[in-house]
C-alpha positions as CSV (number, residue, x, y, z in Angstrom):
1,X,54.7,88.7,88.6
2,X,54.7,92.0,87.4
3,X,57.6,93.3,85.2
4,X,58.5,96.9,83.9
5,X,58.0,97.4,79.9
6,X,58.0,100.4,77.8
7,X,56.2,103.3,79.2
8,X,52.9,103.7,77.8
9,X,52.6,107.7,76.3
10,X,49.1,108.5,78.6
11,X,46.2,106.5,80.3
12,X,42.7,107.4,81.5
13,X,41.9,107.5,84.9
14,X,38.1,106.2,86.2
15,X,37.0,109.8,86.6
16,X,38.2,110.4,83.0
17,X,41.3,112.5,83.8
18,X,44.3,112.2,81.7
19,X,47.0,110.8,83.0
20,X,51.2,110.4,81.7
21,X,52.8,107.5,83.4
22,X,56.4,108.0,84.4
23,X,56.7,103.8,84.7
24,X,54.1,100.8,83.3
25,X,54.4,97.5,84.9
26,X,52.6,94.2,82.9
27,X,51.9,91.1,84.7
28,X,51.4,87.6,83.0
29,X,47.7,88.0,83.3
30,X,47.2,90.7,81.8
31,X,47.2,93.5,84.9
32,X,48.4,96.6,84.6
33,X,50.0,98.7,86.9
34,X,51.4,102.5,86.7
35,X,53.8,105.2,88.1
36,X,52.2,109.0,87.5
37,X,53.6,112.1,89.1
38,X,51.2,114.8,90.1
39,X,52.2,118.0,92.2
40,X,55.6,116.5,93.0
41,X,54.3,113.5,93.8
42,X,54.4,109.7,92.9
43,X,51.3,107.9,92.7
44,X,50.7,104.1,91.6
45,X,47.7,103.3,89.7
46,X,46.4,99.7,88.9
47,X,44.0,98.8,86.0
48,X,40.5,98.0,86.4
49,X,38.7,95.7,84.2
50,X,37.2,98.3,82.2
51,X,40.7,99.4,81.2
52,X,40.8,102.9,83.1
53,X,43.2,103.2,86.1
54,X,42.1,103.7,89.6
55,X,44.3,105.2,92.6
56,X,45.8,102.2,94.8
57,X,47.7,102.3,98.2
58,X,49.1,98.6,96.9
59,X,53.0,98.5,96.5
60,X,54.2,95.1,95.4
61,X,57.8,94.0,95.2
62,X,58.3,94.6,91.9
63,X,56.3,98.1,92.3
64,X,58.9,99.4,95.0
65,X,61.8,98.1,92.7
66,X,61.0,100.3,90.3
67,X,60.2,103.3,92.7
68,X,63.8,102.8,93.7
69,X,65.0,103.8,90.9
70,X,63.2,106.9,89.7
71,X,64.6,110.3,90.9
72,X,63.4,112.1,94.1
73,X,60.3,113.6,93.2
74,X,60.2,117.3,93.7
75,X,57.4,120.0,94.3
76,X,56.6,121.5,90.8
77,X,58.3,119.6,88.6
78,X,54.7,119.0,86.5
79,X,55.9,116.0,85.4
80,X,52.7,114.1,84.2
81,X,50.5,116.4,86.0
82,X,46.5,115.8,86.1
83,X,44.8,117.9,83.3
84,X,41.2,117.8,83.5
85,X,40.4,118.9,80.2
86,X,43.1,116.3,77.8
87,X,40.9,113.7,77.0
């Protein structure tokens, strides 16, 4: 079951992007699972087994708890936006 911990600072992304979680979920075997914001946006990310993050359309319970209780998202805020070029 997965369960939100401390925020982890930045992960990378399987196409090598640069990416600053806004939420980090741990389960009890060792998944991973994070909330980013680009372009005013949420989008969840799960781990892969190479320890980079890939784009999922997955929301579990405990994903959508979370969610719930972030703000609104709005257009431009750049929270955690995508940057290429941070690696």
């Amino acid at each position: 079951m997965y369960q939100q911990v401390e925020t982890e600072k930045q992960i990378v992304m399987v196409n090598g992007g640069v990416m600053h979680p806004v939420a980090t979920l741990h389960d009890e075997f060792g998944g991973k699972f994070q909330i980013l914001m680009d372009d005013g946006c949420y989008i969840l990310a799960l781990m892969q087994d190479d320890g980079k993050y890939k784009v999922t359309s997955y929301i579990f319970g405990e994903v959508f708890d979370v969610l719930t209780t972030l703000d609104r998202p709005s257009k431009g805020t750049g929270l955690g936006t995508f940057n290429p070029d941070e690696k």
